[in-house]
N, C-alpha and C positions, 0 to 999 in steps of 0.2 A: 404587601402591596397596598398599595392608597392610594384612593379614588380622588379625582377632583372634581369640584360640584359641578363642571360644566359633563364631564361624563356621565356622571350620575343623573343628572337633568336630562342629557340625550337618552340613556337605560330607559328614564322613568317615561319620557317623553314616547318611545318607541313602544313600549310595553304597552300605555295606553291604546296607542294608533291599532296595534295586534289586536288590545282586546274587544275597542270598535269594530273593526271588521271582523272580529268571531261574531259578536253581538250580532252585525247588520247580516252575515251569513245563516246564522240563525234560524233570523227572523225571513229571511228570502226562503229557506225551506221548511218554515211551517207556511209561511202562505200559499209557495208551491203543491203543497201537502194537502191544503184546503182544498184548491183549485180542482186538482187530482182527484180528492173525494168526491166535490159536489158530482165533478163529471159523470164519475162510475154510478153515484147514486140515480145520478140524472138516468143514464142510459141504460140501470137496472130497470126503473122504473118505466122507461121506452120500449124495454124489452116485453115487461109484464102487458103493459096495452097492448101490444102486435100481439102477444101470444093469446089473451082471453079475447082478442076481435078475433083471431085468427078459429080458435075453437067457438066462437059464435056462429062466425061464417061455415063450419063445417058440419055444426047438427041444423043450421039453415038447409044447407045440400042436400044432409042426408046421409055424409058420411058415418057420423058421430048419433049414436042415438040417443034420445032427451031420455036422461031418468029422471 
């Protein structure tokens, strides 16, 4: 079987488009992936502040005793 160069040009032409959009795919999920991370770090960090106010306010009370 043999190819004519206008099919071949649509093959090569296609293939490209495919592998632009893995490319651009990609790249939307490592930026999603960033995003994702900062958040978590963000709201580990959010967490850790509530928690050491949280045991400051409780040997303040009296709960917690100062060693």
């Amino acid at each position: 079987m043999k190819l004519s160069n206008t099919s071949l040009e649509s093959i090569t032409r296609s293939s490209n488009v495919l592998q632009q959009g893995n490319l651009k795919n990609d790249l939307t999920a490592v930026l999603s992936n960033k995003k994702n991370t900062q958040r978590s770090i963000f709201m580990g960090e959010a967490k850790a502040i509530i928690s050491v106010n949280a045991l400051i306010r409780m040997v303040d009370v009296g709960i917690m005793p100062k060693t």
